[in-house]
VMD Tcl script that builds the backbone (N, CA, C; Angstrom):
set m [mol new atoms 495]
animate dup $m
set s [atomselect $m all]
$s set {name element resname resid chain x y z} {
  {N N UNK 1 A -8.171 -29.116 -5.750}
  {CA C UNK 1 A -7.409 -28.853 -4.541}
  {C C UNK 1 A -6.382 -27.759 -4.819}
  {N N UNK 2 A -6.241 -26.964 -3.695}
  {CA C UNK 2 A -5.163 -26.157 -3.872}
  {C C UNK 2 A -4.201 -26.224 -2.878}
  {N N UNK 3 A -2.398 -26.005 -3.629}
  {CA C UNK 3 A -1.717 -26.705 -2.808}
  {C C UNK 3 A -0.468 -25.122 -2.466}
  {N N UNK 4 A -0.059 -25.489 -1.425}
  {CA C UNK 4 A 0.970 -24.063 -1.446}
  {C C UNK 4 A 2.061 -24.735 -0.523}
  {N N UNK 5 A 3.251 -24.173 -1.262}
  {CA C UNK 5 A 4.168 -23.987 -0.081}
  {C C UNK 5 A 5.237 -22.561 -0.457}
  {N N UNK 6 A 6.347 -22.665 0.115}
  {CA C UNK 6 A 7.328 -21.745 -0.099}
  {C C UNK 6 A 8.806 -22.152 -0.717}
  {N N UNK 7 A 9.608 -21.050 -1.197}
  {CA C UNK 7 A 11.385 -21.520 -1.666}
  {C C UNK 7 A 11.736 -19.805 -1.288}
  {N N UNK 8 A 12.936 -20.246 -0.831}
  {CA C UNK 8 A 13.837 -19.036 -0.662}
  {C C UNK 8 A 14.353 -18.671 -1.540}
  {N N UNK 9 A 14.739 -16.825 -1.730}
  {CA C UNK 9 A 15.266 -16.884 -2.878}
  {C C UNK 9 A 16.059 -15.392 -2.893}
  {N N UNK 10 A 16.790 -14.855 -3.656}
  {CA C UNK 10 A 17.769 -13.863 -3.376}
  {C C UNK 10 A 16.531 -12.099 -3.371}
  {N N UNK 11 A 15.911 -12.562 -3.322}
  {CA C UNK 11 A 14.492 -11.479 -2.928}
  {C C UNK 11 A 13.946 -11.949 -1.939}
  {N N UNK 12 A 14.310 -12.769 -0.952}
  {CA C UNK 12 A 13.331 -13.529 -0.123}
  {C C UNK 12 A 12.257 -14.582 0.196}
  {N N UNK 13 A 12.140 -14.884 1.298}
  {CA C UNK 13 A 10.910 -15.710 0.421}
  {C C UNK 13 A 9.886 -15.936 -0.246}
  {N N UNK 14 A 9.821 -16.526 -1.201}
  {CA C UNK 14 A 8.142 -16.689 -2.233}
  {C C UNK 14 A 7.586 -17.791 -1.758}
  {N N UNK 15 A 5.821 -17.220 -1.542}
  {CA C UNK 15 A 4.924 -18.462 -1.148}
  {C C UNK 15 A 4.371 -18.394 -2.536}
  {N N UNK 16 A 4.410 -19.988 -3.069}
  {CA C UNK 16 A 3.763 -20.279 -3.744}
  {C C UNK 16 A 2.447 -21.371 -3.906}
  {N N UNK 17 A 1.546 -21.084 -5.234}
  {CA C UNK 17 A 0.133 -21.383 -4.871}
  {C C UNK 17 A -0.240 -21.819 -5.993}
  {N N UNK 18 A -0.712 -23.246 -6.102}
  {CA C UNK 18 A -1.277 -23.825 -7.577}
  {C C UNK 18 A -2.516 -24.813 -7.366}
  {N N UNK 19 A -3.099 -24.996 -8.380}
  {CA C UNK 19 A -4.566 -25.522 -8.424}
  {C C UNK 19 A -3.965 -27.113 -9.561}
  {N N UNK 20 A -5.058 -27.517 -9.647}
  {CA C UNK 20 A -4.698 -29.027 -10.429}
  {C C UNK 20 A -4.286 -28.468 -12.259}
  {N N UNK 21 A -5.081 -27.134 -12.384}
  {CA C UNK 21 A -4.803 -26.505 -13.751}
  {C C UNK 21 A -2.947 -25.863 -13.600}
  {N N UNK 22 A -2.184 -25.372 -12.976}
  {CA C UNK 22 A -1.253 -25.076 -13.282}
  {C C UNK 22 A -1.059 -23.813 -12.013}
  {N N UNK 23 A 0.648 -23.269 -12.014}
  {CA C UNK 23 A 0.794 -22.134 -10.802}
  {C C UNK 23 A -0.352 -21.090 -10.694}
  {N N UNK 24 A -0.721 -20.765 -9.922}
  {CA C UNK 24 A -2.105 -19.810 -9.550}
  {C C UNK 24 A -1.617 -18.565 -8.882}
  {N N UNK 25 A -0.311 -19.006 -8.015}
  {CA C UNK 25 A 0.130 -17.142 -7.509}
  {C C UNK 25 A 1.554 -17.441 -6.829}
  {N N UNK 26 A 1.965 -16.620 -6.664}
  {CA C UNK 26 A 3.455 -16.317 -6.334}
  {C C UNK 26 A 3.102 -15.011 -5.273}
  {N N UNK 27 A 3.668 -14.944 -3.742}
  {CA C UNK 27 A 3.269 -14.565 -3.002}
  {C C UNK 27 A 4.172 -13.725 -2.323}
  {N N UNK 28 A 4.638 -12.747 -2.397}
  {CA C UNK 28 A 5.768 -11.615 -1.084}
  {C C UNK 28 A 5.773 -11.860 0.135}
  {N N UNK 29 A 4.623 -12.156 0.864}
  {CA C UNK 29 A 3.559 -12.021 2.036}
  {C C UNK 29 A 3.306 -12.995 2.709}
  {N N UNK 30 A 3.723 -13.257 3.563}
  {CA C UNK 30 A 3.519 -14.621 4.336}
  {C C UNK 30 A 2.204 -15.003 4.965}
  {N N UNK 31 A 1.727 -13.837 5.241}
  {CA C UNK 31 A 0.294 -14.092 6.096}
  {C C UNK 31 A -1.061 -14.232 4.970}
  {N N UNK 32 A -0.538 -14.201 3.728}
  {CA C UNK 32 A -1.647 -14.160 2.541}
  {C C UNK 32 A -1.563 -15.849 2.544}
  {N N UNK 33 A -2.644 -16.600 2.696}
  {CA C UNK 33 A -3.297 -17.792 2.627}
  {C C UNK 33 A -4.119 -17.994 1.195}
  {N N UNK 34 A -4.202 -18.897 0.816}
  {CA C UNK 34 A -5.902 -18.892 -0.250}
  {C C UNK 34 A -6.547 -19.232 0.607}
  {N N UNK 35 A -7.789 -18.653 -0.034}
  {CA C UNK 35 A -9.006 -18.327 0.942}
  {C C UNK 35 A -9.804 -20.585 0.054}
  {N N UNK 36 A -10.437 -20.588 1.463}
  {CA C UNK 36 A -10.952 -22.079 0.949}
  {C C UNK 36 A -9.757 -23.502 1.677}
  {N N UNK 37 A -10.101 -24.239 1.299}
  {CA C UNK 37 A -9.446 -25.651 1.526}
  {C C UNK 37 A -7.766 -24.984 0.629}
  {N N UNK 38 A -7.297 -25.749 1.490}
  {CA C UNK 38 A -5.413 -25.956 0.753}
  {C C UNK 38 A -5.059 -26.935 1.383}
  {N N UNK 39 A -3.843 -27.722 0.943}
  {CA C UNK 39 A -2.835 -28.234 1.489}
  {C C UNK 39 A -1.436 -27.728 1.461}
  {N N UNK 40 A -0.201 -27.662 2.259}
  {CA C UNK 40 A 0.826 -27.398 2.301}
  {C C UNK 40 A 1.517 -28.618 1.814}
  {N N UNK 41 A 1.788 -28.859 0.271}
  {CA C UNK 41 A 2.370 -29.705 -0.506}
  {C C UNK 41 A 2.963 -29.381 -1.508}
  {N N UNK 42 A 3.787 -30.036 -1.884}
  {CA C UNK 42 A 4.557 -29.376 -3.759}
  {C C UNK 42 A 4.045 -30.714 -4.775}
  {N N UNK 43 A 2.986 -30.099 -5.299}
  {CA C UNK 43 A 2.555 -30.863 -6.813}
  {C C UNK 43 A 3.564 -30.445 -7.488}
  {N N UNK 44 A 3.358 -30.966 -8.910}
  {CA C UNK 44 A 4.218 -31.078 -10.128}
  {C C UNK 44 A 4.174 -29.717 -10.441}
  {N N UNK 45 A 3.054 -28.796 -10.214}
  {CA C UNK 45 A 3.458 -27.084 -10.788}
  {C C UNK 45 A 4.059 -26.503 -9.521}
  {N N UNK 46 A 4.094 -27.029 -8.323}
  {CA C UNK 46 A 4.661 -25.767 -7.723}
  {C C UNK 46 A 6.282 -26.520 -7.595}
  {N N UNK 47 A 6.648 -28.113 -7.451}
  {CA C UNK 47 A 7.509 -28.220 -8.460}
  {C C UNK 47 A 8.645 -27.936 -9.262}
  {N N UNK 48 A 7.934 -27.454 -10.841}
  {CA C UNK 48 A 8.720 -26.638 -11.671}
  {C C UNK 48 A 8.588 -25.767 -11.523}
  {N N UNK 49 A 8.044 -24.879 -10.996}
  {CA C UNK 49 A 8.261 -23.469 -10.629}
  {C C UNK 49 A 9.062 -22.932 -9.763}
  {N N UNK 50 A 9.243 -23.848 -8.655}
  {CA C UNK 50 A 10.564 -23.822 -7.839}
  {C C UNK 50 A 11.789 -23.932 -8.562}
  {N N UNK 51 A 11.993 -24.999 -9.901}
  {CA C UNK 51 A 13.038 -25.508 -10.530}
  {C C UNK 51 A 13.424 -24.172 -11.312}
  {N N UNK 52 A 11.886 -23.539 -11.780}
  {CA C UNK 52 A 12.320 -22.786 -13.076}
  {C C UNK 52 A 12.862 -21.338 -12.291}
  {N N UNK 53 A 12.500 -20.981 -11.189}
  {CA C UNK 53 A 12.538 -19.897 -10.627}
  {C C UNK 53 A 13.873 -19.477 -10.240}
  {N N UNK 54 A 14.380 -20.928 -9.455}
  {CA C UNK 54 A 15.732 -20.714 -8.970}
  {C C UNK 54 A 16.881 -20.716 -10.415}
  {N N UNK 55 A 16.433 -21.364 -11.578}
  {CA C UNK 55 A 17.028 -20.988 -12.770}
  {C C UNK 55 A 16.966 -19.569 -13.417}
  {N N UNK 56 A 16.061 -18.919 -13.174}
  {CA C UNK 56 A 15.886 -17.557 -13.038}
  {C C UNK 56 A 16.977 -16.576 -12.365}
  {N N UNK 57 A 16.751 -16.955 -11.214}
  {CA C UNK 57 A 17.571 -16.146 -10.012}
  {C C UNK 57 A 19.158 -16.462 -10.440}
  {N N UNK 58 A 19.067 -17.583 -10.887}
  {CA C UNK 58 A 20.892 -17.707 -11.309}
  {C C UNK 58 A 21.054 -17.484 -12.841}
  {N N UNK 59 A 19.766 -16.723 -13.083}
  {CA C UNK 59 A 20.705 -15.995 -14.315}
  {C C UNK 59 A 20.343 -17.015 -15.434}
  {N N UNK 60 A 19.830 -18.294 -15.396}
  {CA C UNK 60 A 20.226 -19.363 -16.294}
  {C C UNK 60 A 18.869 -19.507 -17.593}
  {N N UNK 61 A 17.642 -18.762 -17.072}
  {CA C UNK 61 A 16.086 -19.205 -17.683}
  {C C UNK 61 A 16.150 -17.709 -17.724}
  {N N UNK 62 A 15.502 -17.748 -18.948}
  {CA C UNK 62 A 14.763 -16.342 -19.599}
  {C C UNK 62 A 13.858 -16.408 -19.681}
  {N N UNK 63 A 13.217 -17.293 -20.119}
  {CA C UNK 63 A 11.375 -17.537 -20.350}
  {C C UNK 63 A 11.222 -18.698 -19.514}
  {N N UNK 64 A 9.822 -18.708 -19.240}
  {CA C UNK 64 A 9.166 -19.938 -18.312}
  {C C UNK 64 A 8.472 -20.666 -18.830}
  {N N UNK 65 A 8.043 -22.341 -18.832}
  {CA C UNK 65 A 7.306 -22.999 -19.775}
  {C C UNK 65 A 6.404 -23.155 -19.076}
  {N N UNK 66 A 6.185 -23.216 -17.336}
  {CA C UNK 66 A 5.290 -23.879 -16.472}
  {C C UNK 66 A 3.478 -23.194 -16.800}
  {N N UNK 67 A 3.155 -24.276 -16.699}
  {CA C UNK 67 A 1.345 -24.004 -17.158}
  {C C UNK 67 A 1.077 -23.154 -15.767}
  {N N UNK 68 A 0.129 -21.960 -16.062}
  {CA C UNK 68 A -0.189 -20.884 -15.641}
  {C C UNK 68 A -1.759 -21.081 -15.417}
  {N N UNK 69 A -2.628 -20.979 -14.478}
  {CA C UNK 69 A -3.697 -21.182 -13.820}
  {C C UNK 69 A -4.055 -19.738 -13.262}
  {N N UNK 70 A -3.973 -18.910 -14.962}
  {CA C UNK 70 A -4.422 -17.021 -14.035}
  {C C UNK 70 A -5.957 -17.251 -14.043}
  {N N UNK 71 A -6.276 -16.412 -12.872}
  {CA C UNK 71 A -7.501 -16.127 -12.324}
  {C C UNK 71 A -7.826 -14.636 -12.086}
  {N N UNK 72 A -8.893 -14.219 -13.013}
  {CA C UNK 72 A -9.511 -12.884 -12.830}
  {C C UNK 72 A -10.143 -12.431 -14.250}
  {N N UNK 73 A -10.564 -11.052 -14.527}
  {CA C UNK 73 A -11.932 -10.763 -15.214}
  {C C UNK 73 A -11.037 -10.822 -16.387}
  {N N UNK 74 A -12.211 -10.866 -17.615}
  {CA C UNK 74 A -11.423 -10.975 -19.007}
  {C C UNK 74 A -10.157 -10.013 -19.433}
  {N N UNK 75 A -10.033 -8.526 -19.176}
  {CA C UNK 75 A -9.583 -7.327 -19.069}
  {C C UNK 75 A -8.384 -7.777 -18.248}
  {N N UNK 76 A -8.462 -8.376 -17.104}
  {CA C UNK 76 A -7.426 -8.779 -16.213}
  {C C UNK 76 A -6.139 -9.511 -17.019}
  {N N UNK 77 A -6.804 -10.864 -17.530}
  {CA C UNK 77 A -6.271 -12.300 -18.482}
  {C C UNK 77 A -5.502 -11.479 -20.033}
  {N N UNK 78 A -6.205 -10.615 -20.545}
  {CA C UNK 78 A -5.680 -10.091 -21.397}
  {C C UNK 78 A -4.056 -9.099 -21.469}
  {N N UNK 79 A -4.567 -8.278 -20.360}
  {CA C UNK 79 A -3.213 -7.449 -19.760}
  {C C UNK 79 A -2.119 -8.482 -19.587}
  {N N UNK 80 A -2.355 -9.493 -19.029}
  {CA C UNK 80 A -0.989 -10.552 -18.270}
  {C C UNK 80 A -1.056 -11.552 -19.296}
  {N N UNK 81 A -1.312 -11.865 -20.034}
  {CA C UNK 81 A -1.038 -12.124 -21.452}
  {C C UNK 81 A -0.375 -11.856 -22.095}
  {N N UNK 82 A -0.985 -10.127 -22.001}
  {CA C UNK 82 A 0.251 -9.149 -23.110}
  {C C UNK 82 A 1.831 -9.093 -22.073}
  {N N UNK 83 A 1.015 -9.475 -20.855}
  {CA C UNK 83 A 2.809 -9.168 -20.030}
  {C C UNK 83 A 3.455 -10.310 -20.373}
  {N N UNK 84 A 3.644 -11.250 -20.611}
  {CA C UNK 84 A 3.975 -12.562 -20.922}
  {C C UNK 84 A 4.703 -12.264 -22.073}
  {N N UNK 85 A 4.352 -11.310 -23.279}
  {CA C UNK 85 A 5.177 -11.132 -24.575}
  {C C UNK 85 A 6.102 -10.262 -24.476}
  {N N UNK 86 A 6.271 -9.694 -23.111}
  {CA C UNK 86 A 7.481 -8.758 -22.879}
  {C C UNK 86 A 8.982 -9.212 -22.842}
  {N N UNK 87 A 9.723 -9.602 -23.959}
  {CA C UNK 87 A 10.950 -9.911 -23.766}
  {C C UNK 87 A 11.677 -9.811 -22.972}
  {N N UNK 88 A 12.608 -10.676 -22.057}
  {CA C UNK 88 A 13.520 -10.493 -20.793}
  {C C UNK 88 A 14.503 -9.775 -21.031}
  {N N UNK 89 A 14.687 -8.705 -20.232}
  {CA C UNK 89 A 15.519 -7.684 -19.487}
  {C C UNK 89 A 14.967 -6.593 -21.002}
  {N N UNK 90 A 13.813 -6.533 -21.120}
  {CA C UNK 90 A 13.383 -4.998 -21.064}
  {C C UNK 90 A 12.015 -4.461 -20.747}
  {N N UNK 91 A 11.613 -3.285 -20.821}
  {CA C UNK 91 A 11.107 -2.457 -20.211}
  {C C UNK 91 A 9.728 -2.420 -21.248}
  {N N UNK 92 A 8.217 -2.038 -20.675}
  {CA C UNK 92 A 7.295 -1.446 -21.460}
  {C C UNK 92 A 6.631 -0.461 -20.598}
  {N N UNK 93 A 6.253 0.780 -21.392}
  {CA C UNK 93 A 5.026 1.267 -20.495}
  {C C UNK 93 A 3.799 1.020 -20.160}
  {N N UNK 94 A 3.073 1.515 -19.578}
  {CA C UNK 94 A 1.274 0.994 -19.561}
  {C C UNK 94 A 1.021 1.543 -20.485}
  {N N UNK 95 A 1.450 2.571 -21.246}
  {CA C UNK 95 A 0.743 3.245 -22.589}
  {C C UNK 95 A 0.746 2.216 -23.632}
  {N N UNK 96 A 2.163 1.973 -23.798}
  {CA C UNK 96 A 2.449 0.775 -24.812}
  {C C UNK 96 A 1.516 -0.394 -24.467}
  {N N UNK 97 A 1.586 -0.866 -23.519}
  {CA C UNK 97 A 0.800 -2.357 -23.198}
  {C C UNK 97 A -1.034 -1.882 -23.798}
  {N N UNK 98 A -1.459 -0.582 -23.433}
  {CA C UNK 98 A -2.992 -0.644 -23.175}
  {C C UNK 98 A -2.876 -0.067 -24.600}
  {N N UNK 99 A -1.819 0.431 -25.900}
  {CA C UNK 99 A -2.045 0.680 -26.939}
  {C C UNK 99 A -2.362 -0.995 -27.398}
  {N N UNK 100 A -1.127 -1.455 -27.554}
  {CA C UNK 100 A -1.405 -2.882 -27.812}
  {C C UNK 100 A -2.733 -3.478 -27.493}
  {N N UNK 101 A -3.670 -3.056 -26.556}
  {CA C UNK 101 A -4.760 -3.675 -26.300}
  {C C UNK 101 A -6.065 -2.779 -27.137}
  {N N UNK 102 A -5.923 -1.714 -27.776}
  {CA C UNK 102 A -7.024 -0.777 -28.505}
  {C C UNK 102 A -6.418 0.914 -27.884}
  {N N UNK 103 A -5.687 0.907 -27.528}
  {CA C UNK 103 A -5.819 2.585 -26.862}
  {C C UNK 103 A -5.267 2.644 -25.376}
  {N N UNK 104 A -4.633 4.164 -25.783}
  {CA C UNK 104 A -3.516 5.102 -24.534}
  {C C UNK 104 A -5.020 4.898 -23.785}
  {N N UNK 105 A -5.929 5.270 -23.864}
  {CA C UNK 105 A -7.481 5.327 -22.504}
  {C C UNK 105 A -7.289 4.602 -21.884}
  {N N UNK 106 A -6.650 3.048 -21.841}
  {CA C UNK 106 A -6.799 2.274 -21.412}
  {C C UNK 106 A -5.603 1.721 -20.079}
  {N N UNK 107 A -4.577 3.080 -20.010}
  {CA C UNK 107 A -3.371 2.473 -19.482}
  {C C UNK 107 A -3.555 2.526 -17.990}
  {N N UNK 108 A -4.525 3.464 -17.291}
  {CA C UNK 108 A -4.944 3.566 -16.061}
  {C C UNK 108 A -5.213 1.635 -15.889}
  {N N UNK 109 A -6.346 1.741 -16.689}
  {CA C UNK 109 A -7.184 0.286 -16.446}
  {C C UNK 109 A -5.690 -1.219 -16.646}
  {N N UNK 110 A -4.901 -0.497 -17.434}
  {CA C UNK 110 A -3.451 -1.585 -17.565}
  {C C UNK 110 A -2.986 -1.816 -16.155}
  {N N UNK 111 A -2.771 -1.153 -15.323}
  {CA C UNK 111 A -1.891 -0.421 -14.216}
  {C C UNK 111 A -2.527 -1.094 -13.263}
  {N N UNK 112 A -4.000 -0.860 -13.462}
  {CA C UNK 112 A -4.948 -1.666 -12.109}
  {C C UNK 112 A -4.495 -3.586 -12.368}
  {N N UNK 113 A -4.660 -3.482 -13.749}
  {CA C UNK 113 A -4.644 -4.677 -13.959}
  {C C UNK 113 A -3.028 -5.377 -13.552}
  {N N UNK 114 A -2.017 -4.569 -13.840}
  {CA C UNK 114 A -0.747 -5.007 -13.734}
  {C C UNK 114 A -0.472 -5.512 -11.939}
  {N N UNK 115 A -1.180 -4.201 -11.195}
  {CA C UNK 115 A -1.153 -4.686 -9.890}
  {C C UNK 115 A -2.000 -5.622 -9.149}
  {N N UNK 116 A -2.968 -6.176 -10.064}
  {CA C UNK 116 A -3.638 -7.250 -9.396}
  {C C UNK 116 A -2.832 -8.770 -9.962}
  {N N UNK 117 A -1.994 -8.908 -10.901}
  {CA C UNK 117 A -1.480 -9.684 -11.095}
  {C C UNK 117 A -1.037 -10.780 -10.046}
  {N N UNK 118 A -1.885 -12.120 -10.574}
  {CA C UNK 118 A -1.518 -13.020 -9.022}
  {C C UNK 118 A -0.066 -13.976 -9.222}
  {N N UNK 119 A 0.608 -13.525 -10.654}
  {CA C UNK 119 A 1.974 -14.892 -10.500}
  {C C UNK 119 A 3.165 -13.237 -10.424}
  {N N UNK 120 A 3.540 -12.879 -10.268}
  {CA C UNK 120 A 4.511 -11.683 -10.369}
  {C C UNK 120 A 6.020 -13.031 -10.939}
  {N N UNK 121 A 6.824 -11.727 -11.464}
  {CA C UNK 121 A 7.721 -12.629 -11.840}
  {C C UNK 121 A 7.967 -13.396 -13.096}
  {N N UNK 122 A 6.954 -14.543 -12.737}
  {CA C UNK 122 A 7.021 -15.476 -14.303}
  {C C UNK 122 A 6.004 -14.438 -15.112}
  {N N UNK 123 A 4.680 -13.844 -14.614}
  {CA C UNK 123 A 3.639 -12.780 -15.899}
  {C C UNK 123 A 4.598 -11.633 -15.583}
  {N N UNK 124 A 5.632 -11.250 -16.053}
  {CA C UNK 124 A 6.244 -10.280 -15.821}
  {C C UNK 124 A 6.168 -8.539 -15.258}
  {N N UNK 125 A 5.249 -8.327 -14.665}
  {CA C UNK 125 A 4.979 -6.874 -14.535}
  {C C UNK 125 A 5.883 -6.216 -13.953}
  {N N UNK 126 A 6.838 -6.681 -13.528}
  {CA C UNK 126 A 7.837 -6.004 -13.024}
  {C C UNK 126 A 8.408 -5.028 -13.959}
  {N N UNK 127 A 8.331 -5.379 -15.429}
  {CA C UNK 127 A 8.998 -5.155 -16.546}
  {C C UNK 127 A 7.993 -4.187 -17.244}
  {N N UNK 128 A 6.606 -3.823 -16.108}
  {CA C UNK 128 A 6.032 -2.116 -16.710}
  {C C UNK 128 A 6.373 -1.124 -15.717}
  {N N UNK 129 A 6.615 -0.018 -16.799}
  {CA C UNK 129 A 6.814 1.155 -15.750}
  {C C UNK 129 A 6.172 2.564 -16.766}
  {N N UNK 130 A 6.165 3.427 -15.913}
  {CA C UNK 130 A 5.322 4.619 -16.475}
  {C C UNK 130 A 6.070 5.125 -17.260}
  {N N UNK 131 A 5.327 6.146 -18.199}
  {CA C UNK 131 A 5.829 7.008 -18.839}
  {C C UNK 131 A 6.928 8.033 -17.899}
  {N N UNK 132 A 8.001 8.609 -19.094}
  {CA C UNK 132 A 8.924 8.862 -18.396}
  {C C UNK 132 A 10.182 8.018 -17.491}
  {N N UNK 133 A 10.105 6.738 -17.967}
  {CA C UNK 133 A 10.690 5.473 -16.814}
  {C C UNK 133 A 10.328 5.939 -15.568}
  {N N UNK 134 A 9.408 6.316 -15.187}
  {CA C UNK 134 A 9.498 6.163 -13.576}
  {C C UNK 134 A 8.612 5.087 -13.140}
  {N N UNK 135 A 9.014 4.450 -12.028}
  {CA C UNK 135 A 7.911 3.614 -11.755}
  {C C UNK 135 A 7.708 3.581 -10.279}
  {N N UNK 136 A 6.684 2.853 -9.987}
  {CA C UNK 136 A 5.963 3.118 -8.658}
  {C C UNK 136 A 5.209 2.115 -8.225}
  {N N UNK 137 A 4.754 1.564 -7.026}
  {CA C UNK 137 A 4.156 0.160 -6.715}
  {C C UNK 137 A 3.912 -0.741 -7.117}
  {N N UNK 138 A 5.399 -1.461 -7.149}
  {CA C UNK 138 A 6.012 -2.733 -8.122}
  {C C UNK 138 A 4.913 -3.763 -6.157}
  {N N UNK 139 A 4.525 -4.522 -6.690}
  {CA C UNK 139 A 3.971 -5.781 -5.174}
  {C C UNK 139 A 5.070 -6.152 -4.099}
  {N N UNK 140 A 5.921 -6.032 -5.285}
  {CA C UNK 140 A 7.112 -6.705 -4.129}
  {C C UNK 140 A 7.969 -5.818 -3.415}
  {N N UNK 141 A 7.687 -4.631 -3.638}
  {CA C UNK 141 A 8.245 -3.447 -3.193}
  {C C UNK 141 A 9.772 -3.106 -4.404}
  {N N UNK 142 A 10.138 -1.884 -4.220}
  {CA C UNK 142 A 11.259 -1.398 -4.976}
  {C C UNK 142 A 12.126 -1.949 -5.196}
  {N N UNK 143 A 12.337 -2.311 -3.672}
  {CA C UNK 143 A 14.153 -3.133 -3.333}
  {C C UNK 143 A 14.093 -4.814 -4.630}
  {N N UNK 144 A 13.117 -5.046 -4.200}
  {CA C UNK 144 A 12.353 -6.178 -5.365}
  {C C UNK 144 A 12.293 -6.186 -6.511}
  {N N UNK 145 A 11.912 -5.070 -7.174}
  {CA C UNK 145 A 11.863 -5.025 -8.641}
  {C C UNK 145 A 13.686 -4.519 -8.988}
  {N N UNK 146 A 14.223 -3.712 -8.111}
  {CA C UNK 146 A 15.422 -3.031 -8.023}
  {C C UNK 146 A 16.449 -4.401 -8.620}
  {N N UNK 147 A 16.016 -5.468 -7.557}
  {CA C UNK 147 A 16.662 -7.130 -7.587}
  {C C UNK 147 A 16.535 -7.562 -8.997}
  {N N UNK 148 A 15.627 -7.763 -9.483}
  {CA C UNK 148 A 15.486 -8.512 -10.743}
  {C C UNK 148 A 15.806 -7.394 -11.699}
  {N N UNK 149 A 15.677 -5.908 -11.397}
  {CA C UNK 149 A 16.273 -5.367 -13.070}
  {C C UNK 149 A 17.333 -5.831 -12.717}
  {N N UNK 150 A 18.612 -5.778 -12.493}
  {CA C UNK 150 A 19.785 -6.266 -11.451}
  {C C UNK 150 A 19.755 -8.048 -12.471}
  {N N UNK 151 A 19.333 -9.080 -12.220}
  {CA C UNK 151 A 19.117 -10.342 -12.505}
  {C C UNK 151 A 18.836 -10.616 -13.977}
  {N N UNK 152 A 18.330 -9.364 -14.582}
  {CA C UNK 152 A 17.533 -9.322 -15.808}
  {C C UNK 152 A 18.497 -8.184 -17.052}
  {N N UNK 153 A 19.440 -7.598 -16.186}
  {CA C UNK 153 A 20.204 -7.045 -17.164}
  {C C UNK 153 A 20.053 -5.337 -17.372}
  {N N UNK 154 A 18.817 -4.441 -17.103}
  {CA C UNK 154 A 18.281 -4.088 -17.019}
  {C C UNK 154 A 18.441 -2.827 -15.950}
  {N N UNK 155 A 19.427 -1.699 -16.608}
  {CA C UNK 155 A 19.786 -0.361 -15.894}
  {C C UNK 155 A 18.979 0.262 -16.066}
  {N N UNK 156 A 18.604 0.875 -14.108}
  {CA C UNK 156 A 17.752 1.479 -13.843}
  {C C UNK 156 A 18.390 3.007 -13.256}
  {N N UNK 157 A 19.562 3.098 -13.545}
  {CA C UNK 157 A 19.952 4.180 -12.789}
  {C C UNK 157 A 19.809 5.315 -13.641}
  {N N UNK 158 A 18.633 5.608 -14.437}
  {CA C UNK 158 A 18.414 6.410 -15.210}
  {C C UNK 158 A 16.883 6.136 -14.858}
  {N N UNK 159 A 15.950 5.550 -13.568}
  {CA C UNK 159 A 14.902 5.584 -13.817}
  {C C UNK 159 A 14.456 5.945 -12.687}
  {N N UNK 160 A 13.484 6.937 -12.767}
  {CA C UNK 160 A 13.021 7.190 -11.428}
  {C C UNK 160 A 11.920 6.798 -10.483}
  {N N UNK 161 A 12.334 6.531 -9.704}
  {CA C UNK 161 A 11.893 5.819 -8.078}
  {C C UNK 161 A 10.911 6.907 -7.469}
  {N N UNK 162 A 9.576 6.274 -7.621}
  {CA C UNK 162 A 8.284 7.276 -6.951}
  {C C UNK 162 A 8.196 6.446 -6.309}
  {N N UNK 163 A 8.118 6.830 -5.016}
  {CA C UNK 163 A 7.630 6.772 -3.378}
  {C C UNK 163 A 6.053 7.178 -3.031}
  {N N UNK 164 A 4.977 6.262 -2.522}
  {CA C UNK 164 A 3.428 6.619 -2.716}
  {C C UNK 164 A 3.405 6.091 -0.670}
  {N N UNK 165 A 2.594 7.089 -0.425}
  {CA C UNK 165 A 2.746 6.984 0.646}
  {C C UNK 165 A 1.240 6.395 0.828}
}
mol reanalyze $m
mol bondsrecalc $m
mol representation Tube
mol addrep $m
């Protein structure tokens, strides 16, 4: 079964989404549903993820313990893996992440992978940005990632803000 609901939070609201294995997605978007059967309920992962999140937002949790239920191709699982070892309140590039994985070739394919990411937040991708610090289509939009460098310690006023139309 899959269960979803929502928590407010100093970015707005997050819909969240978990399976009997652990959180499955963290959501910007209100009109994004899982596709299939759901219920609008809080199991034990969506839960602590509410608990751990709002410990987040106040500054209080650096790392997250809650069991993680990622879904997508092997290439996918690997990238948000490696995002997971990104220490709180700093920064990696996709070069760095897709070296770490065999090779700079690979940072396009990082990037795809960073933006399909279904938990944002706790798999940290907020915390890649391009070569050069600039970064560009964070999910949650700018003002969003802007929030948590902000929450996370993490001066950006040395980084530049690409706009993709």
């Amino acid at each position: 079964m899959v269960y979803i609901s929502y928590m407010d939070s100093p970015i707005g609201r997050i819909y969240l989404q978990s399976s009997e294995k652990g959180l499955a997605a963290i959501n910007f978007r209100k009109n994004e549903k899982p596709a299939g059967e759901f219920e609008e309920k809080e199991d034990e992962h969506i839960k602590q993820a509410k608990k751990e999140l709002g410990e987040y937002f106040e500054g209080k949790r650096k790392t997250f313990t809650i069991k993680l239920d990622l879904q997508g191709t092997e290439f996918q699982i690997k990238v948000w893996n490696k995002l997971l070892e990104i220490p709180y309140g700093e920064l990696r590039t996709y070069a760095q992440i897709a070296e770490s994985l065999g090779g700079k070739q690979y940072s396009r394919a990082v990037g795809t992978a960073n933006k399909a990411n279904p938990i944002p937040i706790i798999v940290p991708c907020h915390r890649v940005i391009r070569m050069g610090r600039r970064i560009s289509n964070y999910s949650g939009g700018l003002d969003v990632q802007r929030k948590l460098f902000e929450i996370e310690g993490i001066k950006y006023n040395d980084i530049k803000y690409i706009m993709r139309h």
